[in-house]
C-alpha positions in Angstrom: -6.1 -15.0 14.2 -6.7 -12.7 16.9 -10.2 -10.3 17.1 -9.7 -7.6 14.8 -7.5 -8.6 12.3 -8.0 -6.5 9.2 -10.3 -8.1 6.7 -7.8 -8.2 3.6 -5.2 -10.2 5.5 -7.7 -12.8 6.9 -8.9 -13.4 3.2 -4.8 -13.7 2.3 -4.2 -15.9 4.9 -7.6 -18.2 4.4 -6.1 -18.3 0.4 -3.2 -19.5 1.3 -4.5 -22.0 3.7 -7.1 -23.1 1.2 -3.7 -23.4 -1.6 -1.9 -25.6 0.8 -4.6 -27.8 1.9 -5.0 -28.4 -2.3 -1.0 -29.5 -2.6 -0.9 -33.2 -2.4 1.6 -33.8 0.2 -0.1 -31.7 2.4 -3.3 -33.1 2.0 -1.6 -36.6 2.5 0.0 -35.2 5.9 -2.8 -33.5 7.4 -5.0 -36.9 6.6 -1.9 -38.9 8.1 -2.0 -37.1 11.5 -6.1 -37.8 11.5 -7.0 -34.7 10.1 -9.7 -33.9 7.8 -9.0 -31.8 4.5 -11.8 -29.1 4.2 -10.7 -25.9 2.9 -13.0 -23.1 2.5 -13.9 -19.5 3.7 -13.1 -17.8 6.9 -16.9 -16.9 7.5 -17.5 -21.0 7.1 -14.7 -22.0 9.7 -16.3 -19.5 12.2 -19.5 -21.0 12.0 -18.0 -24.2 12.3 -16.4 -23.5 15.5 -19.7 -22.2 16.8 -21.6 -25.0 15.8 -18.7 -27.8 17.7 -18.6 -25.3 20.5 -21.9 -25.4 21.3 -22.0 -29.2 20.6 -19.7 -30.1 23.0 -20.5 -27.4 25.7 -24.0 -29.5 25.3 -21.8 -32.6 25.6 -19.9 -31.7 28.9 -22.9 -30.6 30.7 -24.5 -33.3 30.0 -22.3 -36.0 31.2 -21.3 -33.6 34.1 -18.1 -33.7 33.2 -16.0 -30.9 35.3 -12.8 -29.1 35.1 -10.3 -29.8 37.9 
């Protein structure tokens, strides 16, 4: 969502994600496209991204890897 998106409709939206993920067939699918099934708050996903983010930033610079 973009930066400043009211509180009430991220926790709406991050409900209704977290109901999908727990249907069955979308479970199935999002494991069938190599997906992993998580769920969980908003606060947790952002902290997640921070924590890959700076992973792979690490990654990159590491192997010298550069854009073209």
């Amino acid at each position: 969502m973009p930066a400043g998106t009211p509180p009430a409709i991220v926790a709406r939206l991050n409900e209704a994600g977290n109901a999908a993920l727990k249907e069955p067939s979308i479970a199935a699918r999002v494991r069938a496209e190599g997906g992993v099934v998580l769920g969980g708050s908003s606060a947790a996903f952002t902290d997640k991204l921070h924590v890959d983010n700076s992973k792979w930033a690490r990654v990159i610079k590491e192997a010298g890897i550069e854009r073209e």
